[in-house]
C-alpha positions as CSV (number, residue, x, y, z in Angstrom):
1,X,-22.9,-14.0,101.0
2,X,-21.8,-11.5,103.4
3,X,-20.7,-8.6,101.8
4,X,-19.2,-6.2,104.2
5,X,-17.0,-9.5,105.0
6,X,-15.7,-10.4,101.5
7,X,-14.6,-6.1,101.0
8,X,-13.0,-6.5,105.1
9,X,-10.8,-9.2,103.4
10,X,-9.4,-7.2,100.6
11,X,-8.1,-4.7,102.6
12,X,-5.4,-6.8,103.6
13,X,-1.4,-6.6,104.2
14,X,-0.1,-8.4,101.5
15,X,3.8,-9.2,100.7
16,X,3.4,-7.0,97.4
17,X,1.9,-4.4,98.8
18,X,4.0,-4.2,102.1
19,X,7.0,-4.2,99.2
20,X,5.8,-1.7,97.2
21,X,5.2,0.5,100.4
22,X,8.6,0.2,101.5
23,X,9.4,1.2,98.1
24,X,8.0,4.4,98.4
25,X,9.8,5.3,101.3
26,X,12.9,5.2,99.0
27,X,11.6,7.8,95.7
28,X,14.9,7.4,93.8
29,X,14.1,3.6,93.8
30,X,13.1,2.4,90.2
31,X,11.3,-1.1,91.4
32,X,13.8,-2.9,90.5
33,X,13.9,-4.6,94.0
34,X,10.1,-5.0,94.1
35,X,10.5,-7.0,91.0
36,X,12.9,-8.7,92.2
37,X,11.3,-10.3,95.3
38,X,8.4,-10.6,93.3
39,X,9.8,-13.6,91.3
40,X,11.2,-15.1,95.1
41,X,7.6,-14.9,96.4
42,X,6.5,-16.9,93.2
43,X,9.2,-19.6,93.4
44,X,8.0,-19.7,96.9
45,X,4.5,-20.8,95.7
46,X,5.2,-22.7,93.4
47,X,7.8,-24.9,95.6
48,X,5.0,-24.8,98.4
49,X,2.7,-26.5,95.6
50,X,5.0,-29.0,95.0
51,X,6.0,-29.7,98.0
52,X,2.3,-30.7,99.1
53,X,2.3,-33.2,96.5
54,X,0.0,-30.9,94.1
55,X,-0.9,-32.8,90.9
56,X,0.0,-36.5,93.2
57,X,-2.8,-37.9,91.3
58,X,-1.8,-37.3,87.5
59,X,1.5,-38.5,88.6
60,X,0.9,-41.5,90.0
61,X,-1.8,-42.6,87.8
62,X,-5.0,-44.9,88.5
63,X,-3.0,-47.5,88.5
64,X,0.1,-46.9,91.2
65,X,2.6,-47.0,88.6
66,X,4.6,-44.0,87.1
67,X,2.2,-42.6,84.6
68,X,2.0,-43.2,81.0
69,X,4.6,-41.2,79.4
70,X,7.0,-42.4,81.9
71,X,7.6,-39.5,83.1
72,X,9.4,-40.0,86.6
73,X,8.7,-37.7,89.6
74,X,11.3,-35.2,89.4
75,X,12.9,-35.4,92.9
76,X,11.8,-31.7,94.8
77,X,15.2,-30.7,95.5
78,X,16.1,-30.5,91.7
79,X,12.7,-29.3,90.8
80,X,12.9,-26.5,93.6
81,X,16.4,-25.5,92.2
82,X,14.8,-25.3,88.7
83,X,11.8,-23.2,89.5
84,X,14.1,-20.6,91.3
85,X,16.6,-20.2,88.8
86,X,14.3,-20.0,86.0
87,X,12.1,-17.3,88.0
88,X,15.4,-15.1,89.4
89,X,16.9,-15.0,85.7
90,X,13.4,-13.8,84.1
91,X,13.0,-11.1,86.2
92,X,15.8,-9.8,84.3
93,X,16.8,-8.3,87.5
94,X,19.7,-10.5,88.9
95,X,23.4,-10.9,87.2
96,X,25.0,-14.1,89.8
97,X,23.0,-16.9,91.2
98,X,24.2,-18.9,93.9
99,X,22.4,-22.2,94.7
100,X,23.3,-24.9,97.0
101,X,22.4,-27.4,94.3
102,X,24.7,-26.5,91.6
103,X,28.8,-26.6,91.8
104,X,29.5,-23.1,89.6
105,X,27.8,-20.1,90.0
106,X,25.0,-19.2,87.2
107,X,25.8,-15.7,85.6
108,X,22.9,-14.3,84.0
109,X,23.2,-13.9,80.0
110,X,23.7,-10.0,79.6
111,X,20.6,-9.8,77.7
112,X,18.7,-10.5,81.0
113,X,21.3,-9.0,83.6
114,X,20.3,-6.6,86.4
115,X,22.1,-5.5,89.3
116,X,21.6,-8.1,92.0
117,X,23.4,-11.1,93.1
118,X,21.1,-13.9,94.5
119,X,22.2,-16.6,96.8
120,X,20.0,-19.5,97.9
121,X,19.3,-23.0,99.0
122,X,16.3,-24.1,97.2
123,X,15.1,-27.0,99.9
124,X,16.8,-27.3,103.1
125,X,16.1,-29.9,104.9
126,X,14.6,-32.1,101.7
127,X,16.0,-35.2,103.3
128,X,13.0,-34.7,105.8
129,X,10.9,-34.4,103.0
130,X,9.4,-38.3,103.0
131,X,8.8,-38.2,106.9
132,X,6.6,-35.2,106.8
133,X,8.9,-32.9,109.0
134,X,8.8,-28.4,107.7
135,X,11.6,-27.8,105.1
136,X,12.3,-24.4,103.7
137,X,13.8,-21.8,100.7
138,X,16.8,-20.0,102.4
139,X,17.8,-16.9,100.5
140,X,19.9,-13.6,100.4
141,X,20.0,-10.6,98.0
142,X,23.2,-8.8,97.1
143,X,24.1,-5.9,95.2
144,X,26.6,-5.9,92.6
145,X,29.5,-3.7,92.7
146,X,29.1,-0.9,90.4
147,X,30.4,-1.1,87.0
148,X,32.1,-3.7,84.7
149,X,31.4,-7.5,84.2
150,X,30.1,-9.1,87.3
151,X,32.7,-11.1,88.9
152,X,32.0,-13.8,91.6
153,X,33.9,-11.6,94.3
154,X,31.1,-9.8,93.7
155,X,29.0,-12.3,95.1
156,X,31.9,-13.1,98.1
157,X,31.0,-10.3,100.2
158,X,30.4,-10.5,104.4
159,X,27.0,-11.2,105.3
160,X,26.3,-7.7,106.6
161,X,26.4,-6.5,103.0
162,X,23.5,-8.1,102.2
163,X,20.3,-6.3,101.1
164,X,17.5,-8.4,102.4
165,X,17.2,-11.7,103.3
166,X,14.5,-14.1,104.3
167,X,13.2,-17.9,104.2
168,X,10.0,-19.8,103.5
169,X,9.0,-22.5,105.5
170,X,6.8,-25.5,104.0
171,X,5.1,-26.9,107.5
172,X,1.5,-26.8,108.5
173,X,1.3,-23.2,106.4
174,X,3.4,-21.8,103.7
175,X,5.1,-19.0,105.8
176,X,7.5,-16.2,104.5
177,X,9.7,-14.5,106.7
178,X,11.4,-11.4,105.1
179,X,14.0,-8.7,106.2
180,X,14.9,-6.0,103.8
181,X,16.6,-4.3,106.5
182,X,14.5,-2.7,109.0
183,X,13.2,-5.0,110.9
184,X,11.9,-8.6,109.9
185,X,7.7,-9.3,109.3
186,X,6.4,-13.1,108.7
187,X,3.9,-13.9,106.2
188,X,1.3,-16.3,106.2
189,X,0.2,-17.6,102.9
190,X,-3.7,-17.8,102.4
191,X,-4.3,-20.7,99.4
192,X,-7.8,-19.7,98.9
193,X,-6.5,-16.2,97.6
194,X,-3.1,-17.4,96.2
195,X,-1.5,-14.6,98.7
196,X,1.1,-14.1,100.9
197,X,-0.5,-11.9,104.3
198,X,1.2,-10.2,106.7
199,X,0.9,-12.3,109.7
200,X,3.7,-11.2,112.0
201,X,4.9,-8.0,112.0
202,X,8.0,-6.9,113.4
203,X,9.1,-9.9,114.7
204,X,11.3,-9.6,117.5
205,X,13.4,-12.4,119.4
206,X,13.1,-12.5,123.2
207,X,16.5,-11.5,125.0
208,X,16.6,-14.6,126.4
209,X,15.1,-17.8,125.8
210,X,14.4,-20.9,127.7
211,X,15.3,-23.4,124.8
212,X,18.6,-24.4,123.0
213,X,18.7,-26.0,119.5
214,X,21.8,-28.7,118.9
215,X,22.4,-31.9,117.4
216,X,23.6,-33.8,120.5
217,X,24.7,-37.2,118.3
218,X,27.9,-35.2,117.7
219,X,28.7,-34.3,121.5
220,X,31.9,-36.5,121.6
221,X,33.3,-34.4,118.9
222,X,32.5,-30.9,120.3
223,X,35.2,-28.3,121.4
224,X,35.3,-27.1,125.1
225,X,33.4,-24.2,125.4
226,X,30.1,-25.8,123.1
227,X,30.3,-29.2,125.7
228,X,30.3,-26.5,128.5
229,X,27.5,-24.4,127.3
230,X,25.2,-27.4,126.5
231,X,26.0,-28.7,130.0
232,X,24.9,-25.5,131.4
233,X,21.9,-25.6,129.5
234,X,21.0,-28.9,131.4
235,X,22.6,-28.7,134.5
236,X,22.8,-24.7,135.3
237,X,24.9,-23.7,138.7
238,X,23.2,-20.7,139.2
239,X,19.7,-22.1,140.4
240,X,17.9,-21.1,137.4
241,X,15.5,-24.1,135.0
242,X,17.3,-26.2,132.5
243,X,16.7,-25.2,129.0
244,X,14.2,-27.4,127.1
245,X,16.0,-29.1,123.9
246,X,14.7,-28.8,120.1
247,X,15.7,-30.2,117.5
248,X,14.2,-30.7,114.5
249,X,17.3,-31.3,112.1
250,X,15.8,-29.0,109.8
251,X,17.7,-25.7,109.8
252,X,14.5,-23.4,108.6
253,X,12.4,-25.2,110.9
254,X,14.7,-24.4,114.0
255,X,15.6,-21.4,112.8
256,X,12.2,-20.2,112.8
257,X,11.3,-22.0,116.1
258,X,14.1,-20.0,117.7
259,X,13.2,-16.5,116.0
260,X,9.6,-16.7,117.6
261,X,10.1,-18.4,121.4
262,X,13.7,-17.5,121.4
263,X,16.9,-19.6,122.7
264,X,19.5,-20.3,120.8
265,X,20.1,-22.8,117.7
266,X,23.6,-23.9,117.4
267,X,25.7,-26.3,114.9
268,X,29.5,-26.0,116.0
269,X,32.1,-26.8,114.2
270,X,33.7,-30.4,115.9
271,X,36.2,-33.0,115.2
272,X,34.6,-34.5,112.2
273,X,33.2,-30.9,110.4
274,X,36.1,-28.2,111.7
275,X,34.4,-25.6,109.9
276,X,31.1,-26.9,110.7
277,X,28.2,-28.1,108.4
278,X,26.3,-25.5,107.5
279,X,27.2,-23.2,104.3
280,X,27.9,-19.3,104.8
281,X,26.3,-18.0,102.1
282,X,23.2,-19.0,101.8
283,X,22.5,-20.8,105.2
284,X,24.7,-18.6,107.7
285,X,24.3,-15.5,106.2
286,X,20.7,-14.9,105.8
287,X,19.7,-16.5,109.4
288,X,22.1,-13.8,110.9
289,X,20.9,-11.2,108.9
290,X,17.7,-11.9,110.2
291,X,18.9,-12.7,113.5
292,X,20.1,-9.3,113.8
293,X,17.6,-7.9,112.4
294,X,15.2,-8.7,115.3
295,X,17.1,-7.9,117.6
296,X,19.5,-11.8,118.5
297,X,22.6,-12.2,117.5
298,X,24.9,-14.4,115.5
299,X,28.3,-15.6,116.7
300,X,30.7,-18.4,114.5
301,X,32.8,-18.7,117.5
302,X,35.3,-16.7,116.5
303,X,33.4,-13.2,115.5
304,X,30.0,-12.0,114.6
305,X,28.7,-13.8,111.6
306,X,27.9,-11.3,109.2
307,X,31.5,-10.1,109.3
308,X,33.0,-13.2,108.0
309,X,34.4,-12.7,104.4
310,X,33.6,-15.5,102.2
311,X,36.2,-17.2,99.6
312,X,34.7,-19.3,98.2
313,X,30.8,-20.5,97.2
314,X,30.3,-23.1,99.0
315,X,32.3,-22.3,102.4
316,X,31.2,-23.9,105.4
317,X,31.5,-22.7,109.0
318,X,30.3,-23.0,112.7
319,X,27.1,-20.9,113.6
320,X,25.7,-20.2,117.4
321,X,22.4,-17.8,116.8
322,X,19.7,-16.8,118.6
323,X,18.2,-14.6,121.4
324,X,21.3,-11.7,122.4
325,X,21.7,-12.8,126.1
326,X,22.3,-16.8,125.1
327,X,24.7,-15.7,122.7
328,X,26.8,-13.7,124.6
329,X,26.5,-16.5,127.1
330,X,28.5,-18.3,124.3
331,X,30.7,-15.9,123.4
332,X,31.9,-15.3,126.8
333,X,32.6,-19.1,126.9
334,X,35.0,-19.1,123.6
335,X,36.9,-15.8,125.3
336,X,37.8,-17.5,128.4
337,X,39.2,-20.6,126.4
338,X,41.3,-17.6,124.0
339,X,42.6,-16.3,127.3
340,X,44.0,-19.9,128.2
């Protein structure tokens, strides 16, 4: 065994000890926080488990069918949303849970309260799940206002309100990408040590990008200025290379495709979904955050994303994000159809 090897390896960047570092540079801070995203990074692995079919075996039984007790694979989806909210509320750290699974808000029994607001989508994407394509944990942390019950306006507030946000993708590694509001650092999860490592540190987006991100099944029910940028992604009149299209129908997936080459991932609102498909507060919101964070932007085709003001849960709306040139590309392109 090589010694001086195994000791390298422990002096590692970890996510708790990147945390816990970040801490420090706040003293009044009483962990709370650290806690906090503590519990995420564990939903994370245990959802990472799952999702790579750990314990297929006892499930399925020697014989193919359901095992002996009956007990029916719990689709991941559910299971996902059950593993988060079980490990937000016993941190004893959050007071409002927002998941994409459940209708009502959860409020935390007072007993266990503490001052955040949580807002998540436990597996996005699980419809890929059975054809082997990266699905993700979307989330975003809010603080409650101070004093009195917690209300759910507390949880309605604009995007750029928003403490930290991040995602985990389940692909060909478990990765966690994290903002908590300086900047935004991937991490690479390591299953022989059961850690999350720093992989990528301050990720930044490249001002411009060379690929674009759209569902193109729904181009006959796109407004003017999405059909005109898409067409000048693939036939540009200023002598410059057509963009290269990608998409994998999997929001994390593209998302995190886009962060790292750049270009620009975009699900418009159209004449079937007016306010688009994808869900403000736990889709929209945290991708712009961490848009923004490294350095893109994030446009809904009316105004920057995290200024929207959300009035309900489970709002929709449009989303164009992605590297800050392409953007404003885009944005330029709903201005001249306002000044019609």
């Amino acid at each position: 065994m090589d010694h001086a090897a195994e000791a390298h390896r422990t002096d590692l960047m970890t996510i708790t000890r990147y945390v816990l570092n970040e801490q420090s540079k706040h003293p009044e801070s009483r962990g709370d926080f650290t806690i906090l995203l503590s519990h995420i990074v564990l939903g994370c692995k245990f959802v990472c488990s799952a999702v790579n079919k750990a314990g297929l075996a006892k499930l399925i039984g020697l014989a193919g069918e359901t095992n002996v007790q009956g007990e029916e694979q719990k689709k991941l989806d559910v299971l996902s949303n059950e593993v988060f909210i079980k490990a937000l509320v016993s941190s004893g750290r959050t007071c409002i849970l927002v998941s994409e699974e459940d209708e009502e808000a959860t409020f935390v029994e007072p007993s266990k309260r503490g001052r955040y607001c949580v807002v998540f989508d436990p597996l996005d994407g699980s419809s890929n799940i059975d054809c082997g394509v990266s699905i993700g944990t979307i989330f975003g942390i809010y603080m409650i206002k101070e004093g009195g019950e917690p209300k759910l306006e507390d949880v309605l507030q604009p995007g750029k309100n928003m403490l930290a946000a991040g995602y985990c993708m389940y692909g060909s590694s478990c990765t966690l990408v994290l903002s908590t509001g300086s900047g935004v650092n991937g991490f690479t999860l390591d299953p022989s040590l059961g850690e999350f490592i720093l992989t990528h540190p301050d990720i930044k987006i490249p001002k411009k990008g060379k690929i674009y991100s759209v569902n193109e099944g729904n181009a006959k029910n796109w407004d003017g200025p999405t059909a005109k940028y898409v067409e000048k992604c693939k036939f540009p009149k200023d002598g410059s290379p057509a963009k290269s299209l990608r998409y994998i129908g999997s929001m994390v997936a593209d998302v995190h495709r886009t962060l790292l080459y750049g270009g620009v991932f975009l699900y418009p609102a159209d004449k079937k979904s007016p306010n688009g498909k994808l869900r403000v507060l736990y889709e929209v919101f945290p991708m712009s955050f961490l848009m923004e964070q490294a350095g893109g932007q994030a446009f809904t085709g009316k105004q920057r994303a995290l200024d929207l003001v959300p009035k309900k849960i489970h709002e929709r709306s449009p989303i164009f994000l992605g590297s800050y040139d392409d953007v404003e590309e885009i944005k330029a392109l709903y201005a001249a159809e306002e000044q019609k």
